[in-house]
C-alpha positions in Angstrom: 43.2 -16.7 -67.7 42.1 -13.7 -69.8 42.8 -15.4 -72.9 40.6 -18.4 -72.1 37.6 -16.0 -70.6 37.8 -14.5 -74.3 37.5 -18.0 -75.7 34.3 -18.6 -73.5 32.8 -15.1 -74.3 33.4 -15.7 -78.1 32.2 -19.3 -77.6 29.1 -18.1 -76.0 28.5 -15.2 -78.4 28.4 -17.3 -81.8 25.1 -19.2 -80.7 23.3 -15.7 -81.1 25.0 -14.9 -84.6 23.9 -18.6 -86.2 20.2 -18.3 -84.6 18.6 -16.7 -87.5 20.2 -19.5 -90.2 18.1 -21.7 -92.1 18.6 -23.8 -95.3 15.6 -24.9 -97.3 13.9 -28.4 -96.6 11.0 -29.0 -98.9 9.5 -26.7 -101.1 5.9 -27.0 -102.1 4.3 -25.9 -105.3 2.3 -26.7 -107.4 1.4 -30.7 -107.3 3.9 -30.6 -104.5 1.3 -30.0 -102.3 -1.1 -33.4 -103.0 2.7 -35.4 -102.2 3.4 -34.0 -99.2 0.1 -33.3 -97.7 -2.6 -35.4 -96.8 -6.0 -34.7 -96.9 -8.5 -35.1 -93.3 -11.8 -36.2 -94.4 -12.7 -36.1 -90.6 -15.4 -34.5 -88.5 -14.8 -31.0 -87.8 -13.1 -30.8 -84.1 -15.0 -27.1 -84.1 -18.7 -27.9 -85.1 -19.0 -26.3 -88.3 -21.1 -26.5 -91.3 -18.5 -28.5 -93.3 -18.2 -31.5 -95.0 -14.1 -32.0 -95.4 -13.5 -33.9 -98.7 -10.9 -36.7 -99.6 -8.2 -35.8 -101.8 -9.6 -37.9 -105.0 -13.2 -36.3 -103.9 -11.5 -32.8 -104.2 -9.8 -33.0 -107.2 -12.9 -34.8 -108.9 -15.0 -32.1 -108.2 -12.5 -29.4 -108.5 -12.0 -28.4 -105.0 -8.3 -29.1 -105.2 -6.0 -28.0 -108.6 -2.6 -27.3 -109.5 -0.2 -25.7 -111.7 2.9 -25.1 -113.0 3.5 -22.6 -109.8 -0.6 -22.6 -108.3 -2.2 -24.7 -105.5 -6.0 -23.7 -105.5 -8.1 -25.5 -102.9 -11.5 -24.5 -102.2 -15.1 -24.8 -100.8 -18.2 -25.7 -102.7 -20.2 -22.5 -104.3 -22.8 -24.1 -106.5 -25.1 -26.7 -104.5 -27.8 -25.5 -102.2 -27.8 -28.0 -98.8 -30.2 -29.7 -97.3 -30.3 -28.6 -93.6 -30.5 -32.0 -92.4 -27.6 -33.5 -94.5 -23.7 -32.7 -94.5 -22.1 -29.5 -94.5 -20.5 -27.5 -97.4 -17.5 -29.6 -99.2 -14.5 -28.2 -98.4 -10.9 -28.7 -97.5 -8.5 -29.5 -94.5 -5.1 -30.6 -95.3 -2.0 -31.5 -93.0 1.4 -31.8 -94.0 3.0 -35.6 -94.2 5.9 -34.5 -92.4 5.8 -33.0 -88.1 8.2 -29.6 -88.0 9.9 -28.6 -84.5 12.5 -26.2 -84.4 12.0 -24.3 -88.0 10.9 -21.5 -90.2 8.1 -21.9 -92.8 7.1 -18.8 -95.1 3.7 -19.3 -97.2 3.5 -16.9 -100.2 0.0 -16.9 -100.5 -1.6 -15.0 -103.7 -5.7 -15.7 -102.0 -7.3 -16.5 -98.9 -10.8 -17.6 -98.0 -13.3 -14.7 -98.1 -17.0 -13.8 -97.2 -19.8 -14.3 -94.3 -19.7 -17.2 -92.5 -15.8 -18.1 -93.5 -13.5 -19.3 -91.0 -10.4 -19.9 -92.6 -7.2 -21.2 -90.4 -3.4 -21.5 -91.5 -1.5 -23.1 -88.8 0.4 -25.5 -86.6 0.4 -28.1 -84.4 -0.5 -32.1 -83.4 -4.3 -32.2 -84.4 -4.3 -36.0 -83.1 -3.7 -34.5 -79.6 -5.6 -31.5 -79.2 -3.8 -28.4 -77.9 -1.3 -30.9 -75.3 1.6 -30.4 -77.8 0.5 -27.0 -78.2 -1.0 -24.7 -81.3 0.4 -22.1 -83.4 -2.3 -20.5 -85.3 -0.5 -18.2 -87.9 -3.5 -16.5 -90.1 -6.8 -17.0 -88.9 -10.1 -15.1 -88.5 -13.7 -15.3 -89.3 -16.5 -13.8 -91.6 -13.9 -11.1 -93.2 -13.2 -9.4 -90.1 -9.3 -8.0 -90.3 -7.0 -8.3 -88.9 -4.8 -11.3 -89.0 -5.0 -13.2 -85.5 -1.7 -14.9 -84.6 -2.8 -16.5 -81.4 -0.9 -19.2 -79.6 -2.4 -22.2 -77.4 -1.3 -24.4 -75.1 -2.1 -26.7 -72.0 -0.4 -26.1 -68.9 0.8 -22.5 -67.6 1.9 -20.1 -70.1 2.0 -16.3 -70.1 3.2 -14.0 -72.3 5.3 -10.3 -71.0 3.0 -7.4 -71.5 5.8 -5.8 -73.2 7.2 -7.5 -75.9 8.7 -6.5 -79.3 6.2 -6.9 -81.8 4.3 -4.8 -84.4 0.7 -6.7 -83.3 -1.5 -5.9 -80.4 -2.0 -8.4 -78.1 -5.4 -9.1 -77.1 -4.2 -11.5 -73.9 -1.5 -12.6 -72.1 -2.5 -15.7 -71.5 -2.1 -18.8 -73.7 -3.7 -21.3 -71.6 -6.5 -22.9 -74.0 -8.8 -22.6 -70.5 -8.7 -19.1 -70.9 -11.7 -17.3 -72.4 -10.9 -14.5 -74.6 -13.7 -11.3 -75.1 -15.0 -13.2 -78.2 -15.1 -16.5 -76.6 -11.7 -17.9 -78.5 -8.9 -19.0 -76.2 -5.1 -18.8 -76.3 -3.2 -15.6 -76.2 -4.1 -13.7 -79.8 -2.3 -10.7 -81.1 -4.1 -9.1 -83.9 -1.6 -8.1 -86.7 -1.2 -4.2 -87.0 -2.7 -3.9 -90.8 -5.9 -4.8 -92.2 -4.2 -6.1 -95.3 -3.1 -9.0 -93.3 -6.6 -10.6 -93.5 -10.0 -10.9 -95.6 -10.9 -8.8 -99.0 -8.1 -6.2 -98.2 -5.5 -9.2 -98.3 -6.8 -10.2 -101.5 -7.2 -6.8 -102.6 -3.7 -6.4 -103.2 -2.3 -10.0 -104.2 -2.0 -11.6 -100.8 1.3 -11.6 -99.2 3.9 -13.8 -97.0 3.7 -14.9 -94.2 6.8 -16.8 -92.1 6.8 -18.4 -88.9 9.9 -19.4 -86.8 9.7 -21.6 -84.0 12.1 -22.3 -81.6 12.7 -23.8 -77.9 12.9 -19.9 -76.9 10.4 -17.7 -79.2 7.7 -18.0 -81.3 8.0 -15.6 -83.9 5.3 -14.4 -86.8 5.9 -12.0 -89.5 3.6 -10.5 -92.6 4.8 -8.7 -95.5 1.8 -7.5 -98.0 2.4 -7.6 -101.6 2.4 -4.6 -102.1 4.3 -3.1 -100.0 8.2 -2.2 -100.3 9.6 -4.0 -97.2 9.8 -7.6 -98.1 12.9 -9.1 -97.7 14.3 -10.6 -100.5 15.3 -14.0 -99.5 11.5 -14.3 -98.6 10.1 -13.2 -102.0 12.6 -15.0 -104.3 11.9 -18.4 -102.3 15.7 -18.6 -101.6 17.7 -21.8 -100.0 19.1 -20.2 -97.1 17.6 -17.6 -94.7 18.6 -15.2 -91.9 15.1 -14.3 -89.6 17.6 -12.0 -87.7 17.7 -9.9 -91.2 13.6 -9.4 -91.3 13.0 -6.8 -88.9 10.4 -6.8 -85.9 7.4 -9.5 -86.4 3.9 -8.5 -86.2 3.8 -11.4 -82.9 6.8 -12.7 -80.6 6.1 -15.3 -78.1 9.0 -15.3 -75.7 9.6 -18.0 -73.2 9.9 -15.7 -70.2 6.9 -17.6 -68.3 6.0 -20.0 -71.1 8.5 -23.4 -71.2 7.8 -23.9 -75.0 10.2 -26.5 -75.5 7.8 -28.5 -73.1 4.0 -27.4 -74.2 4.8 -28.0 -77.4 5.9 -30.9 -79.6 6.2 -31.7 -82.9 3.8 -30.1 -85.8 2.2 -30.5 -88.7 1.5 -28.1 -90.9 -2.5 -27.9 -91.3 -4.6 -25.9 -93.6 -8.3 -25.3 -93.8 -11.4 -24.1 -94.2 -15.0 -24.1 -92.1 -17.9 -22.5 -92.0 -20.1 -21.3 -88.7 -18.7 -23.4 -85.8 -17.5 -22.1 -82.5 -16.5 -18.9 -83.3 -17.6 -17.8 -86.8 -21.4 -18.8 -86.1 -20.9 -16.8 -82.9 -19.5 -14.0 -84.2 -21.8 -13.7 -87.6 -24.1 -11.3 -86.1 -21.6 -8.9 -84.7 -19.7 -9.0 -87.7 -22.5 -7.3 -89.8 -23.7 -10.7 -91.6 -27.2 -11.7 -92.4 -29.5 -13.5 -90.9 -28.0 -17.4 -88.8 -24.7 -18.1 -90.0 -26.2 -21.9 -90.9 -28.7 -21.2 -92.9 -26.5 -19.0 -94.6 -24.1 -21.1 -95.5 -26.9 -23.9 -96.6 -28.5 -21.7 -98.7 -26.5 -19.2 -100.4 -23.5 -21.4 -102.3 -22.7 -18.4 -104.7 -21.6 -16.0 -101.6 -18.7 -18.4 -101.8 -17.4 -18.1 -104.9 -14.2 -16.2 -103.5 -14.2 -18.7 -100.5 -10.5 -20.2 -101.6 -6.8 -20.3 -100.8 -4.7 -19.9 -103.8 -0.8 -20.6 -102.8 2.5 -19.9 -105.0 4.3 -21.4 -102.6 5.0 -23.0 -99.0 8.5 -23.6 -97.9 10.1 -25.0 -95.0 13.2 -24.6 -93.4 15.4 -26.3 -90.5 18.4 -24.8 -88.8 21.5 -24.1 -91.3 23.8 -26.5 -88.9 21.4 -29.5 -88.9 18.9 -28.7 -92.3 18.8 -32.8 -92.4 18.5 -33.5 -88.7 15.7 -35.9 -87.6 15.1 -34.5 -84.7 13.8 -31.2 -86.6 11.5 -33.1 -89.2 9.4 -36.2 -88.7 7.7 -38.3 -91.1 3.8 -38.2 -90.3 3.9 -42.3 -90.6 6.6 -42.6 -87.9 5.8 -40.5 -85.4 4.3 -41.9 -82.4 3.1 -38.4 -80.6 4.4 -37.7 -77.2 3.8 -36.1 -73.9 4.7 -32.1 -74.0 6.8 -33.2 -71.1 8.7 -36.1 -73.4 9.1 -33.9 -76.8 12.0 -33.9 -78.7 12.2 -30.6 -79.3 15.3 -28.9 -78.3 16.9 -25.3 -78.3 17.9 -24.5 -81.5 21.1 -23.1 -79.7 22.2 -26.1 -78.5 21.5 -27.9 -81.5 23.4 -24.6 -83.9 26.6 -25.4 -81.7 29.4 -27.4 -84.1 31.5 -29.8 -82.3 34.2 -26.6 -82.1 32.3 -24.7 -80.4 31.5 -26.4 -77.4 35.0 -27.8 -76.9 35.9 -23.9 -76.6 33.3 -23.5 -74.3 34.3 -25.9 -71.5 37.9 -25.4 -72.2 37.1 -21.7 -71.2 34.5 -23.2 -68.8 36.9 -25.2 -66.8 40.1 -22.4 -66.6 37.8 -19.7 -65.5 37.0 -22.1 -62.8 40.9 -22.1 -62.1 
């Protein structure tokens, strides 16, 4: 009986050493990005001064190039507005294909800088709103560092008060109904450097930032480029990753009092850029800018000359076990999006078990109940 309580324990024990494994799944750079992301020429869900672009309007006017190993998109810095007509021309992009359990890790060389900025790298079902849930990995506004990694959801979800993490949380709780001090929502942590964010990020090169998602954490890491602690699979852009090897994030989302495989569904990938809107217009004053953040924006296009995101890479990555499973990536054009409570995401644990595996386990299973 011994024996077979060893085969269970074993059994049970392998799911933990296989959690961290991912193989790569697409790999964008370069002209990668204008295949596998689309571009949303679509009014601005947060009221800002923006006019979002096609992808033939952005690479006609050179908002949108590539390279070799560069993906530069970026807003408009040469034409005065007209208060009463569109916003400034910029970008927001969306990947083609909806992530669930996975890791992405963006090495990004530039970020969007300056008053009146409100630049967002992040994840989730924009056709829905926050009721599959919202991962927003880098965001801020008007060059204010740090980083907020900040999480969103319908629903009840709360976050421990003590959690293993670098960052600082600002709140626990992640219900989009609940106001924050600067009138966001969600359950931010501000990263613990000010290189994560702004002119300091740029400063030195940019950096990586990695995500991993599963049904039981939410986890967010930054790595500046000029610092020492980078792991090496990260930097080098390798095929197959261990998260367990990358040390403590700078935000962990556990699901202690948050059912995450529930509140949140499948995810796109979604990059972009306003101006003003909800939160940087509100916060333009306090952040030491001049003047109202619209006429600003209208009437200063120079003071975003350094307003872009420059990319060297962004890859993705789904569970070593299951790197081609379905039920981990989605074509955008097949997906029919689905109530939090009907998502198909799963535990990655359940999903990492091989056919072995969970034959040992109810073997076990069934002579420990005899």
């Amino acid at each position: 009986m011994s024996f077979y309580r060893g085969i269970l324990l074993t059994s049970l024990l392998v799911p933990s050493a296989l959690a961290g494994s991912y193989s790569l799944s697409q790999s964008n750079v370069g002209s990668e990005f204008l295949s596998n992301f689309q571009w949303e020429n679509i009014t601005d869900p947060t009221n800002g001064r923006v006019e979002y672009v096609t992808q033939s309007t952005a690479l006609a006017e050179n908002l949108t190039y590539t390279s070799s190993d560069t993906f530069i998109m970026r807003a408009d810095y040469t034409t005065t507005l007209d208060a009463s007509g569109p916003g400034r021309k910029s970008n927001r992009i969306k990947s083609n294909t909806k992530y669930n359990t996975h890791v992405a890790v963006f090495d990004i060389r530039h970020m969007p800088q300056g008053c009146g900025t409100w630049p967002a790298l992040w994840e989730a079902d924009d056709t829905v709103g926050t009721s599959a849930g919202e991962v927003d990995i880098l965001e801020g506004v008007n060059d204010v560092s740090p980083d907020s990694v900040t999480l969103h959801t319908n629903g009840t979800c709360t976050m421990p008060s003590n959690r293993t993490m670098l960052g600082t949380a600002l709140s626990n709780d992640c219900s989009s109904s609940a106001s924050v001090e600067n009138g966001n929502n969600g359950c931010p942590v501000n990263a613990p450097y000010t290189s994560s964010y702004g002119t300091v990020f740029n400063t030195y090169g940019g950096g990586w930032y990695a995500v991993e998602r599963t049904s039981e954490y939410i986890r967010v890491w930054f790595w500046s480029r000029n610092g020492t602690t980078t792991p090496s699979e990260v930097s080098s852009g390798a095929s197959n990753i261990n998260t367990d090897s990358w040390g403590t994030p700078i935000a962990y989302f556990p699901d202690t009092n948050c059912n995450l495989k529930d509140l949140f569904g499948n995810h796109n990938i979604i990059i972009d850029l306003t101006f003003c809107g909800s939160w940087a217009g509100e916060a333009f004053g306090p952040a030491g800018c001049p003047g109202n953040c619209t006429d600003y924006v209208n009437s200063n296009p120079s003071a975003f000359e350094n307003a872009y995101w420059e990319f060297a890479a962004a890859r993705v990555y789904l569970p070593s076990s299951s790197a081609s499973n379905s039920s981990n990536a989605t074509s955008t054009s097949n997906f029919s999006a689905a109530s939090p409570s009907s998502t198909s995401s799963g535990s990655y644990v359940t999903q990492a078990l091989s056919v072995p595996v969970l034959l040992s386990m109810l073997i076990g299973a069934v002579y420990i109940m005899n």
